[in-house]
N, C-alpha and C positions, 0 to 999 in steps of 0.2 A: 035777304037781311042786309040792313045799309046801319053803318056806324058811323059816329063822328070823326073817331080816332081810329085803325087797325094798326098793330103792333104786331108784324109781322114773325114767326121765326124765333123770337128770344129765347136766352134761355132760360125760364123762367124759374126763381126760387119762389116757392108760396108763401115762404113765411111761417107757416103750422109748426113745424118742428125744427129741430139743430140739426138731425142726421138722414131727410131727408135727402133727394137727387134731384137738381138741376134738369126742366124737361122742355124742347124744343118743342114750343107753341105759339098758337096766335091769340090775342087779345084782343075783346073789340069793346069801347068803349063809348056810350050814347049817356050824353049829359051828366052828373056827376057820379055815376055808377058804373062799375065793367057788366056791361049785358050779356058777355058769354064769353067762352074757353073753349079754345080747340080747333079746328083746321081751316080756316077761312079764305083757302085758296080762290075761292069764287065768287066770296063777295067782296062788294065795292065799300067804299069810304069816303068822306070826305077829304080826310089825308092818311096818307097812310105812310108808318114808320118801318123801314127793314134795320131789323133788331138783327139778322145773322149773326153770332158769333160775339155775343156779346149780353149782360144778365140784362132779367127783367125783374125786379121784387118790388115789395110793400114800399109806400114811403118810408124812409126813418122817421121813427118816433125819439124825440131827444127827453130821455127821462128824468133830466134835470137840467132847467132853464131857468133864465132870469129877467126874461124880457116884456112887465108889466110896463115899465115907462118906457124904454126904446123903442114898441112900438105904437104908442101913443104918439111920438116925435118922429118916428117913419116905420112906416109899416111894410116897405119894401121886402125889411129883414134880408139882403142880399148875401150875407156871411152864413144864414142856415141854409136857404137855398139852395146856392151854390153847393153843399154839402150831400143834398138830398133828404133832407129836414120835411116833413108836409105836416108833424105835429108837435108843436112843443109842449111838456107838463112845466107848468110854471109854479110859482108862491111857494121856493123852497126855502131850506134854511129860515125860517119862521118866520119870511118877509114875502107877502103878497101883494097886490092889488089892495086890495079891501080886506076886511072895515079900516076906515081911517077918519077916527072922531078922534078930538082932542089933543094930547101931544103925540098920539100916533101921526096924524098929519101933518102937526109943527115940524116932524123930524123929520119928514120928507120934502117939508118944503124947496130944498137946498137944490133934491134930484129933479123936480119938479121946474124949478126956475130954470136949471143948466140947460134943460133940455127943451126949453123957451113952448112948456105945455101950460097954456092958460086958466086950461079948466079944473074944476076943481070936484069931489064928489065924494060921498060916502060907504057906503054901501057896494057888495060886489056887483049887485042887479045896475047900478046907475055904472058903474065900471064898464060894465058890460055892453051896454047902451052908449057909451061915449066910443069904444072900439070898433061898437060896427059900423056908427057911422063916420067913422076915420077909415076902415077898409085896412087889412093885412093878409099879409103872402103867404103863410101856414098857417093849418089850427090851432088855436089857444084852450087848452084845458090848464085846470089851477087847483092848487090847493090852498087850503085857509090861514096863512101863517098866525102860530103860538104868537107872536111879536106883536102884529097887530093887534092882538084882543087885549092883551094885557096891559100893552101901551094907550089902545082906544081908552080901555075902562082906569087902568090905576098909574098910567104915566110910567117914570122909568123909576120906580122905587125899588129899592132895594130890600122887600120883606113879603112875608106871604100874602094873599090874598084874603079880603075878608069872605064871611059868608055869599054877603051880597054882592061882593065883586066876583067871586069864584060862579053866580047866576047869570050875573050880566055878561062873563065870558061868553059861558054853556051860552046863552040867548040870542049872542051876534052868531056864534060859533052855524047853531044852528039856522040861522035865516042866511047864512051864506051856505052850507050845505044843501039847503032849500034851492037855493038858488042855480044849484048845480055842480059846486064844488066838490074835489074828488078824496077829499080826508083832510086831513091835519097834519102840520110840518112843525117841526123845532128845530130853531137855529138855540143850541144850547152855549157855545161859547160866544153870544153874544148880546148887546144888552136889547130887550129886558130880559129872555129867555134864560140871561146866566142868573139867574135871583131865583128862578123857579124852583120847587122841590118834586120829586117824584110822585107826589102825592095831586100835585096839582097838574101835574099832566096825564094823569090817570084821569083824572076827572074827567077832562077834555076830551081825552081818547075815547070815552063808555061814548058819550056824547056824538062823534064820527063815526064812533061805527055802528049808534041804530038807524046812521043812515046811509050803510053799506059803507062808507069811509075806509081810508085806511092812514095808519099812522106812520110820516117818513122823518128821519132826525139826520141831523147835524148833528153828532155825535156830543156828549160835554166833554172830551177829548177824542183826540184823534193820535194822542202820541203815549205821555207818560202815562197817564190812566184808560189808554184805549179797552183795554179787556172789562175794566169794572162801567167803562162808556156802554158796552156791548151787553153787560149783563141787561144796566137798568133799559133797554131799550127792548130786552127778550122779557123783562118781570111786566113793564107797559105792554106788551102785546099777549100776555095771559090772562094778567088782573084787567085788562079792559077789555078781552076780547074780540083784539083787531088784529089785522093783516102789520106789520112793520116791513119797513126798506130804510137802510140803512144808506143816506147819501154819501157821494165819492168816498167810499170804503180804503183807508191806508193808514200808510202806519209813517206817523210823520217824525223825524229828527233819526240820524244813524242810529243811536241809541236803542231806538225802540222796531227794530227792524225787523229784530229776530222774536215779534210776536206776531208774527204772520200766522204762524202753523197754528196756535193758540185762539187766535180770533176767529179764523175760520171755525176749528173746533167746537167754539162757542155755540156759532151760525149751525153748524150741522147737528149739534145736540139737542138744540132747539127745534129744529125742522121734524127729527125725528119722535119729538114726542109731540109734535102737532103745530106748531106756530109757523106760518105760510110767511117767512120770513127772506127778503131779496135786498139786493144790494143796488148801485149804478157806480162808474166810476168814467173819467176821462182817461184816454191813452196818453198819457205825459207824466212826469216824475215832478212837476211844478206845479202849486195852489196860486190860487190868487183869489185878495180878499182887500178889505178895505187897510192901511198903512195902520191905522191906530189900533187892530185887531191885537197885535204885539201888547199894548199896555194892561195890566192887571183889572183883573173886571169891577173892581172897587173905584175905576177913576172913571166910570161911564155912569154911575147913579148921580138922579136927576135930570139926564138929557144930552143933548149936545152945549148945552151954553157953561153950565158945570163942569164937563169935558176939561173943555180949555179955561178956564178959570183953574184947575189944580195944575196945568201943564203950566199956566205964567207963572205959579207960585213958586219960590225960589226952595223953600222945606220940603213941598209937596213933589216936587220935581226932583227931588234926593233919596224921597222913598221910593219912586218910580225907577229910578233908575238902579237901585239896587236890589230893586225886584226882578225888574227884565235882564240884569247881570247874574244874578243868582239861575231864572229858570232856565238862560240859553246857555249856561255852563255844559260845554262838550256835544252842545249838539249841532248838529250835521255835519262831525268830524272836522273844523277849522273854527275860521272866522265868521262867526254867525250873522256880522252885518255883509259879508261876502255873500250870502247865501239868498238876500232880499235886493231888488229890485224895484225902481221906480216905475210904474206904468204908466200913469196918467196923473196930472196937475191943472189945473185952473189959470193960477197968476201967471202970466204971460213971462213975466223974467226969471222962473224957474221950468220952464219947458224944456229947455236944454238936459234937464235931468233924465227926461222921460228914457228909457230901453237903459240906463246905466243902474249897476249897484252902489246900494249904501258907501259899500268900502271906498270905492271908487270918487264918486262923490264929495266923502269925506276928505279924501285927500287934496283935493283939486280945489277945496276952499277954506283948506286948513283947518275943520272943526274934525271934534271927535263923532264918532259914530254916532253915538248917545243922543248929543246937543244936537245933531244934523239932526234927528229924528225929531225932539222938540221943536226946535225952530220951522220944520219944514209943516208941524201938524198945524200949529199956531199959523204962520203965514197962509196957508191955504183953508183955514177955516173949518180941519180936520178932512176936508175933502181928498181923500190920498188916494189911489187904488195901486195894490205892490203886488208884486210876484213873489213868491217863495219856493226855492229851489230847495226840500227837505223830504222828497221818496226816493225810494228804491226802485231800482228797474226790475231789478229777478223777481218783487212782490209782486209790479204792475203786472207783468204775465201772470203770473200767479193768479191775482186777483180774476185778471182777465177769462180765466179758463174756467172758473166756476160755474155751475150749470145755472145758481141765479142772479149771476151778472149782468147789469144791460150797461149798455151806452149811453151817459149823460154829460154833454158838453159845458156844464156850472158853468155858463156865460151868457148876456142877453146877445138879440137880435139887433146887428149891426151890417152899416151898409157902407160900400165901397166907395161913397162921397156922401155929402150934407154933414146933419148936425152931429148922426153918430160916429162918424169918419174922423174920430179925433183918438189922441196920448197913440201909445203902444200897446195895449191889449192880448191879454195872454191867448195865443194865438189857438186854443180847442175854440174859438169862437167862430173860424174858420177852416178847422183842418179836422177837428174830432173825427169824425166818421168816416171818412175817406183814410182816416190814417190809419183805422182801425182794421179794414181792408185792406189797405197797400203793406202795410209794415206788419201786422199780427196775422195776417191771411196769406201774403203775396213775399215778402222777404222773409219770416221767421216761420211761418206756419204754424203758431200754435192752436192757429181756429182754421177751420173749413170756410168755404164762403156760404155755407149754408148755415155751420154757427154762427159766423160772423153776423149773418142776416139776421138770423131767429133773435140772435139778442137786441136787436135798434128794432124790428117789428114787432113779431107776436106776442113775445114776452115781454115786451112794456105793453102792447095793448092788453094781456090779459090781466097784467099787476094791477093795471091805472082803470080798471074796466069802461075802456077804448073800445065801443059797437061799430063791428062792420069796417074798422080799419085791423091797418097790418098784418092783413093775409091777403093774397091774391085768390078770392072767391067769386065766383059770381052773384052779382046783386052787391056786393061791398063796396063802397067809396073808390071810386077811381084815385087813390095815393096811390103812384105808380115812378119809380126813377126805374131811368135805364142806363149804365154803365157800362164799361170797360173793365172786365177782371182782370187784365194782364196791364192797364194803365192807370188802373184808378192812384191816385198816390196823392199825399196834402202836401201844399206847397209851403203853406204861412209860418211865419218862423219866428222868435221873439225878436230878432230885428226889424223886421217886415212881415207884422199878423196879417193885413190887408191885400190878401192876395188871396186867388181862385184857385181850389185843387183842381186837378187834371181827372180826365176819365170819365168825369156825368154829364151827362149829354142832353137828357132829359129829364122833366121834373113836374109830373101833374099834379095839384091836388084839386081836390073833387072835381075831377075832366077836365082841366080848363090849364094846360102848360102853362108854365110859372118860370121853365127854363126850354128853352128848345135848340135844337143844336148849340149848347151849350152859351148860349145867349142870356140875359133877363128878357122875359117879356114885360116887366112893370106891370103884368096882372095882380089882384090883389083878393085871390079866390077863400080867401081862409074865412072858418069860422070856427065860430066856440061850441066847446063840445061838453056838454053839459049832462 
């Protein structure tokens, strides 16, 4: 027997379960498959890897990605990579790839241009079609974002849908599900998905799941209303009939901290009278989302040019700001504009902002917090992306330790130079899953590395129904990293995201190294998984 690859020795985790043992084996890998399991002291290779003393498991599967346009603009993806990434689930928070007819695509124009991407398309199938023949480093699987159907068909209004808009939904919904897609996402706090009613994303959901779909949210809170956030997402996954996952699961502002024990609660009530309900989250106590996310959801209807049209308005910018003074009274124990961060800017003569807070800021150019906020959304064309520094650390373990938690990095695919090599970037873009090992495995212990594993592999391949990855079987998808369990550690930091974690060495997806002694090869072996 002769293989491409032998992976001599490892220790190999399979992925299948949390409490599984770690078993010294060899792997032999011929074209995008492992062809077999087991002692291969005698056969040859073309090369062959000695794994000794160090793991062998599934690629990580990252169960919540962002990377529709970064990699259309490079497809290197060198930040999941480096990580041990070989599949990302993308189209969360109810913003996908496709469908993008009418002012769904006017409002991407912006990410589009930034990212100097020419082409232009409708449809998840033509999406689809323009990624491969641009070539990328991990697998691409998607869900349908809520945002795009309702933006394609009813723009950003602020009311229910008619009959015949609530078809034309259902109709894209379904010819992207056709197409391959793996369910249905709601970004609920944000526009247009904050206008929705319950009623209207049931709809949607019956719709995803007669085609095995499953339904994942953005919570329509995540802080003051978390618990009644959790109900309406457990009532969608009844009345429609679908699987729910609960994106980056937390409990945001000090305030609302101590409904940890409560939401879980929720989550396991639910499970037990039958609803296959999962969660993901990043290892970090900071969000990060777009700057104008802060303003009331009354000042995003109509679009982005309305936007800023109430932000220049002298009256309108009074209600706004004793709106956002009213709801961040006392949360996250100080100075609320303390607690946000500049990540990334456009105009050239505010760059200097970027890795510094609001407070900070404010100071050094003598505006109040407030007016920094307007001036900076207006100057940049709303284009802001911030960090927010508003979890708990005792939750994130908490959170962590749950048996349907996995690992989702909520950042797209970026690369250690070119176009996405730009601002300061909340650093799970490069550290997630290595940190999730080094620091919850290897400093604190609250996971095994064999939980550690089960959650970033087999339990997003079997949430996301992922065929033939994130187990180490034979005849499956050669996704394969091999690590260092006593060095893996993330290094990226919110001064310095752009930085390589330690300890992965190698990196296949489907057979073909993606990372080899801890190098890039600039192969670009991914495909869509459909």
């Amino acid at each position: 027997m002769s293989f491409d690859f032998l992976i001599k020795g490892g220790l190999v985790i399979d992925g299948l379960r949390a409490n599984s043992e770690p078993k010294e084996i060899d792997i032999g890998i011929e074209g995008d498959r492992i062809r077999a399991i087991g002692d291969f002291s005698e056969e040859s290779a073309k090369k062959v890897i000695d794994a000794r003393g160090v793991c062998v498991c599934p690629g990580f599967i990252d169960a919540h990605a962002h990377s529709e346009f970064t990699l259309l603009a490079d497809g290197r993806a060198h930040g999941k990579i480096c990580q041990g990434v070989t599949t990302e689930i993308n189209g969360n928070c109810g913003l996908s790839a496709a469908p993008l007819y009418g002012e769904a695509l006017q409002q991407r124009e912006g990410d589009l241009e930034e990212l100097h991407i020419n082409e232009r398309w409708n449809s998840l199938q033509e999406y689809f079609t323009l990624l491969n023949k641009k070539g990328f480093a991990a697998n691409f699987a998607t869900l349908v974002g809520h945002g795009n159907l309702r933006a394609s068909v009813m723009g950003y209004a602020a009311r229910e849908p008619s009959e015949v808009e609530m078809k034309k939904m259902a109709e894209l919904l379904r010819t992207a599900m056709q197409s391959g897609a793996k369910g249905l996402s709601t970004g609920l706090i944000y526009p247009p998905g904050v206008y929705s009613t319950t009623e209207e994303i049931n709809g949607l959901a019956k719709e995803a799941a007669l085609h095995n779909g499953l339904y994942t949210s953005h919570l329509r809170s995540e802080g003051d209303n978390l618990l009644e956030a959790i109900e309406e997402a457990v009532k969608i996954g009844f009345k429609s009939d679908i699987d729910v996952h609960i994106s980056h699961l937390k409990t945001s502002g000090r305030r609302n901290w101590s409904k940890i024990k409560d939401a879980f609660k929720k989550i396991d009530e639910a499970r037990l009278i039958g609803l296959n309900i999962s969660c993901d989250r990043y290892p970090y106590i900071a969000g990060s989302t777009d700057l104008d996310a802060v303003l009331p959801a009354w000042t995003y209807e109509g679009g982005h040019s309305k936007e800023l049209e109430r932000l220049k308005d002298p009256e309108v910018r009074e209600r706004i700001r004793k709106e956002i003074q009213q709801a961040s009274e006392g949360q996250n124990g100080g100075d609320y504009w303390d607690s946000i961060m500049i990540s990334s800017l456009n105009v050239e003569k505010n760059k200097w902002m970027e890795g510094k807070k609001i407070s900070d800021i404010g100071k050094a150019v003598g505006r109040l917090p407030i007016e920094l906020l307007f001036d900076i959304l207006i100057e940049e064309d709303l284009r802001v992306s911030a960090i927010f520094f508003s979890m708990s650390e005792d939750n994130l373990r908490e959170i962590l330790k749950q048996p349907y938690t996995m690992i989702g990095s909520d950042s797209s695919a970026r690369c250690f130079d070119g176009i996405t090599a730009k601002g300061k970037p909340h650093p799970r873009g490069f550290g997630s899953f290595p940190r999730v090992l080094g620091r919850y495995f290897g400093e604190e212990k609250i996971l095994s590395v064999t939980e550690a594993v089960y959650k970033m592999t087999g339990l997003p391949a079997k949430t996301f129904r992922i065929k033939e990855r994130g187990v180490i079987a034979t005849g499956f998808f050669a996704d394969i990293i091999i690590f260092d369990h006593d060095r893996i550690k993330d290094r990226a930091s919110f001064d310095n995201p752009f930085r390589k974690p330690d300890g992965i060495y190698y990196v296949f997806v489907n057979g073909v190294p993606a990372l080899w002694e801890g190098e890039f090869t600039q192969e670009l072996p991914g495909r869509i998984l459909t």
